[in-house]
C-alpha positions as CSV (number, residue, x, y, z in Angstrom):
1,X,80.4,97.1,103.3
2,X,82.6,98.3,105.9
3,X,86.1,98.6,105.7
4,X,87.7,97.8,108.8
5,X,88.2,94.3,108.3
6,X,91.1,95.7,105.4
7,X,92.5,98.0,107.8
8,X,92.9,95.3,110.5
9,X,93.8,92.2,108.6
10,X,94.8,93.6,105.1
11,X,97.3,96.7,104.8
12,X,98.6,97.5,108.3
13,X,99.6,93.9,109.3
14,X,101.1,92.7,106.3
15,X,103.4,96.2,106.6
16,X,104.3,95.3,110.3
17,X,105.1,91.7,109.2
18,X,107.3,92.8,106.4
19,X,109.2,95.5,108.7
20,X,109.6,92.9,111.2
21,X,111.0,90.2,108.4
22,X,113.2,92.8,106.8
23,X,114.3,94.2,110.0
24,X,115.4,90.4,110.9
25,X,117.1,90.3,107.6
26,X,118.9,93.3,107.8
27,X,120.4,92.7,111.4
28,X,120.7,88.7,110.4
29,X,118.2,87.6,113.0
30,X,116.6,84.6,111.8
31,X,113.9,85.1,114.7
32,X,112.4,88.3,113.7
33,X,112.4,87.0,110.2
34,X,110.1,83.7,111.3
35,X,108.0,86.3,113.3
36,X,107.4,87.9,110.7
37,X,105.8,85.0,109.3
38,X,103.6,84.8,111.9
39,X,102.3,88.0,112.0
40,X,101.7,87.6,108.2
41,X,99.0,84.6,108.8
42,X,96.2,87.0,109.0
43,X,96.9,89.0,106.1
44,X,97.6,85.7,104.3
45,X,94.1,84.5,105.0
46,X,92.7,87.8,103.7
47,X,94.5,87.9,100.6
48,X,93.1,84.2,99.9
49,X,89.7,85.7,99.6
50,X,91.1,87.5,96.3
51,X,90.3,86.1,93.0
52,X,93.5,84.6,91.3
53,X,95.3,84.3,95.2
54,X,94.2,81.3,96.5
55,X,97.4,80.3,97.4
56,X,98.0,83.0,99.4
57,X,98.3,81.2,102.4
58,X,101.8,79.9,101.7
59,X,103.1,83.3,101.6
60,X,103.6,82.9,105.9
61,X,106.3,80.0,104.3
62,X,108.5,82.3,102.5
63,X,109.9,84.2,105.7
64,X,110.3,81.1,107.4
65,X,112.0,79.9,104.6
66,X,114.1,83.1,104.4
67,X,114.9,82.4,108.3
68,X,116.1,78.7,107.5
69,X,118.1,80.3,104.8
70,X,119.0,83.3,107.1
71,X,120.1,80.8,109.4
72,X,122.5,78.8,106.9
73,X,124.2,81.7,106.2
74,X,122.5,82.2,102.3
75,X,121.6,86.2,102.8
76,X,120.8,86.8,99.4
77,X,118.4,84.2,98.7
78,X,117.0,85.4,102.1
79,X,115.8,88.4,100.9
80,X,114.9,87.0,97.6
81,X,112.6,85.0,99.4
82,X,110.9,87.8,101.0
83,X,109.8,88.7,97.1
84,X,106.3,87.4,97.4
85,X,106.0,89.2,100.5
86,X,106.9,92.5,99.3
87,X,104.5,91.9,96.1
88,X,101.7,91.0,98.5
89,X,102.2,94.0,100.5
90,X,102.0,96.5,98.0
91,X,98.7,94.7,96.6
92,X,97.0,94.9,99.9
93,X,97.9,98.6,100.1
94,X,96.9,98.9,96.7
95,X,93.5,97.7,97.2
96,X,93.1,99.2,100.8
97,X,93.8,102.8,99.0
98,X,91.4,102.0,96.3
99,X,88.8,100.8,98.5
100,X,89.3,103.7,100.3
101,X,88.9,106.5,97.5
């Protein structure tokens, strides 16, 4: 089974999607926060292939959430928000590295 299609869709875009979202939400540009919502759609769609994440296609939701919230001038439940992002992150890495070794 090859691997590429967790290097492509998995690991590296959900990391460039949650540097573009926290970069937005550091700087307090709800913009880069919504793109980074975007940009997690692919990652989303692979992580729904996981058993026990079916849902995982709302996580594209939270940053645009975080953006609305972003926007209102809420910065703390922003980045709360972004929570499900973060844990989806690390369990994309996660598997990439396992799948890896």
């Amino acid at each position: 089974m090859s691997i590429w299609p967790a290097l492509l869709f998995g690991a590296p875009g959900a990391t460039l999607a949650l540097l573009v979202a926290l970069g937005g939400l550091l700087h307090q540009q709800p913009g880069w926060l919504a793109a980074g919502g975007v940009l997690f759609v692919p990652s989303a769609v692979y992580l729904g292939g996981h058993p026990g994440l079916e849902v995982a296609w709302l996580l594209p939701l939270c940053p645009a959430v975080a953006a609305y919230l972003l926007h209102r001038g809420h910065q703390a439940a922003a980045g709360v928000m972004l929570a499900p992002n973060v844990l989806a992150t690390i369990r994309l890495v996660a598997t990439t590295l396992r799948n890896l070794g």
